[in-house]
C-alpha positions in Angstrom: 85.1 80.1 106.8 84.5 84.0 106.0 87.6 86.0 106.7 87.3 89.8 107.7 89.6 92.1 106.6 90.5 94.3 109.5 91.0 91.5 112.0 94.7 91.2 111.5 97.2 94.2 111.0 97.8 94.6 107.3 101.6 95.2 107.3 102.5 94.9 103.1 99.6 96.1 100.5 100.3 95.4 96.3 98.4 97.5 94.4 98.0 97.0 91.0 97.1 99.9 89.0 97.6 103.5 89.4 94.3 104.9 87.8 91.6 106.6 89.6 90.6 103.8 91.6 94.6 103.0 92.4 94.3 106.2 93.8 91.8 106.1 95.7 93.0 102.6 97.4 95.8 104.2 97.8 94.9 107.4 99.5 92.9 105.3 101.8 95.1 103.3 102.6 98.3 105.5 103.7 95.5 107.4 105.7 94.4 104.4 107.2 97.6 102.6 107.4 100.1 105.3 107.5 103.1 102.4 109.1 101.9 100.0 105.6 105.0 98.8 103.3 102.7 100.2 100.1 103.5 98.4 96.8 102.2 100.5 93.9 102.6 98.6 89.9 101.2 100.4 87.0 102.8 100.3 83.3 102.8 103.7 83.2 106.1 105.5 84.3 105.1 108.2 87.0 107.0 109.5 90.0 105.3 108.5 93.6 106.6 111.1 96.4 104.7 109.6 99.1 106.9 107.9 102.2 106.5 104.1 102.5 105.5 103.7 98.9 107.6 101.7 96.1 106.3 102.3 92.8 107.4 99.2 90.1 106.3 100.2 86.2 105.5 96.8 84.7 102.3 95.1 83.7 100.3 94.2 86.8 99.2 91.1 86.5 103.1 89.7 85.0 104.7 91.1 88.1 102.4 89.6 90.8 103.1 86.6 88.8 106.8 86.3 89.1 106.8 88.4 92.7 104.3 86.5 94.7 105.1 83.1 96.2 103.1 80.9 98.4 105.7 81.9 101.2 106.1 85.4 100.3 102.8 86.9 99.4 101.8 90.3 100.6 99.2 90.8 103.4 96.4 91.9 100.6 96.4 92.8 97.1 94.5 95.9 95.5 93.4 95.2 92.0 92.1 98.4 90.3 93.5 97.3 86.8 91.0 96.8 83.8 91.2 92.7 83.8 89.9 90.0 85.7 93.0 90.0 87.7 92.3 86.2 89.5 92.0 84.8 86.1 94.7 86.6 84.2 97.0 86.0 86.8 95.6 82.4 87.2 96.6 82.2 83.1 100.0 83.2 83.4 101.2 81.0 86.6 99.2 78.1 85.3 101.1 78.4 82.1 103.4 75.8 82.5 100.8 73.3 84.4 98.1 73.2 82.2 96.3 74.9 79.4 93.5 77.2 79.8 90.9 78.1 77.0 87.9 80.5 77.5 84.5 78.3 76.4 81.5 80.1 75.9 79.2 81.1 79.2 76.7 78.3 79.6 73.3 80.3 78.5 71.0 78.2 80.4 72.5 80.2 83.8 72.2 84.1 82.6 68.5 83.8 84.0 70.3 83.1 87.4 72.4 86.0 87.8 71.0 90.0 88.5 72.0 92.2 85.6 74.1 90.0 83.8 76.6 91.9 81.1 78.3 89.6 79.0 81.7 90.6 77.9 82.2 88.3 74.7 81.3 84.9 74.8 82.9 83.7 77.8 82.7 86.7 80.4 80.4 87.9 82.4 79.6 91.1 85.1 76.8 90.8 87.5 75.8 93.6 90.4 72.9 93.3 92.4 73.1 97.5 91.1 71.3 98.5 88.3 72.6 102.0 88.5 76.3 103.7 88.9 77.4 103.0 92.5 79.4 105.7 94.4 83.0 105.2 95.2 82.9 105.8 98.9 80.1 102.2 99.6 81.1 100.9 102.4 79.6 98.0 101.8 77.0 97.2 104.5 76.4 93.5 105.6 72.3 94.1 105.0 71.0 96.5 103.2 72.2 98.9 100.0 74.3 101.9 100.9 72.9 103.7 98.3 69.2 102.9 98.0 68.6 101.9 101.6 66.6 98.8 100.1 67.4 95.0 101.5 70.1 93.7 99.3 69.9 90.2 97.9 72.1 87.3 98.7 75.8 88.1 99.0 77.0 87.9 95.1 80.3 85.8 96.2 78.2 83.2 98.0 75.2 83.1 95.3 78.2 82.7 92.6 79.4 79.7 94.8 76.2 78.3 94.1 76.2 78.3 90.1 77.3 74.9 89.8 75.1 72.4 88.0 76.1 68.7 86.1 78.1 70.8 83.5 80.7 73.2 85.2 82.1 74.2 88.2 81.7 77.1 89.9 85.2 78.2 92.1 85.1 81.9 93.5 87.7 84.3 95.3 86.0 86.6 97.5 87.0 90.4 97.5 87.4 91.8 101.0 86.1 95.3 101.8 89.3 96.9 103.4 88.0 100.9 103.5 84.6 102.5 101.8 85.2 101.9 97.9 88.6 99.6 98.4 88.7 95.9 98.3 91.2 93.3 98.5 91.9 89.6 98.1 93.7 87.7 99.9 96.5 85.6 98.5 95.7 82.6 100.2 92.3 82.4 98.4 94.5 83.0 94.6 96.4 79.3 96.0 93.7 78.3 96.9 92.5 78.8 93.8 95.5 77.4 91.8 94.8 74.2 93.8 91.2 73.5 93.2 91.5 74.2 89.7 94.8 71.4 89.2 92.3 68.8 91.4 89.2 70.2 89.4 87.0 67.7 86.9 87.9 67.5 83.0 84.9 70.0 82.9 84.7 73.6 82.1 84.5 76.0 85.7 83.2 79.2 86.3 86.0 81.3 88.0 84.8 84.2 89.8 85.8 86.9 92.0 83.1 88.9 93.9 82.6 91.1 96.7 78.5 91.4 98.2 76.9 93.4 95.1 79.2 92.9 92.2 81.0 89.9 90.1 83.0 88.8 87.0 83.2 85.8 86.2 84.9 83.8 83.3 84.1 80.3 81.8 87.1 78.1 81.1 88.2 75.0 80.0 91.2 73.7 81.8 93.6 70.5 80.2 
């Protein structure tokens, strides 16, 4: 089932990096939300003024790692740092449970995916955009904010579909929260973490995706 955001009051909000687009999630959101408990993380030391903020400087990905719990998650997380966060994250709390190698991106299912850019051998970005989109999309159910034209299938649902007899395609959707800010839910990240411990001895596809845009990494899990 397809979850909105927006249909429950967002109480406590992670974001994880404090760069241009941590800002802008960030601005939106105390506008938005001014009553939010706002978690900001970035590794860079700055000072954050704002009331209702708490700023932690540590690596993103290592403190959602240790700080969220299946009982104690926040109501969304922002990511606006420069990783896959679902799989780096998925990495570090699966250390202990199983090991995780990237394999290369099965070739034969590039010709599937709009505007595929591989990122070495085992990542790749898809948009249903060939051009730069503006930060303030809000994302319309139909058609393309930007061009007006009908956009194609939602990417997180035509990314559900990659699977074929050799891997296993497993995505987390990202939620549109404001124009230009999405989230994910935890529940879909234990989600995750749970299909890929019951997942075949074959390599899966783990994506995240919101309606235009994707990354997805290949991986071998044992």
């Amino acid at each position: 089932m397809i979850k909105q955001a927006g249909s429950a009051p967002l109480r406590k909000i992670w974001i994880l990096g404090a760069g241009k687009f941590g800002r802008l999630a960030l601005k939106s959101i105390v506008r938005h939300l001014p009553e939010a408990e706002i978690i900001l993380v970035d590794k860079r030391a700055m000072e954050v003024d704002i009331k209702g903020i708490t700023f932690f400087c540590e690596d993103g990905v290592n403190w959602l790692a240790e700080h969220m719990g299946e009982d104690d998650s926040p109501d969304m997380v922002i990511p606006a740092i420069p990783v896959h966060m679902v799989v780096e994250w998925l990495k570090t709390k699966g250390a202990g449970s199983y090991n995780i190698a990237p394999v290369p991106f099965p070739k034969h299912l590039l010709p599937r995916l709009p505007h595929p850019i591989q990122n070495g051998s085992s990542q790749v970005y898809v948009s249903h955009a060939d051009f730069l989109c503006p930060d303030n999309c809000g994302e319309p159910e139909l058609f393309c904010s930007y061009t007006g034209a009908e956009r194609g299938e939602d990417m997180f649902r035509l990314l559900e579909n990659l699977n074929d007899k050799d891997c296993t395609s497993l995505v987390v959707r990202s939620y549109q929260l404001y124009p230009g800010v999405g989230g994910i839910y935890p529940e879909d990240m234990w989600n995750l973490f749970d299909s890929v411990h019951n997942s075949p001895d074959r390599p899966l596809l783990i994506a995240t995706a919101c309606r235009c845009h994707g990354v997805v990494d290949s991986l071998q899990f044992g």
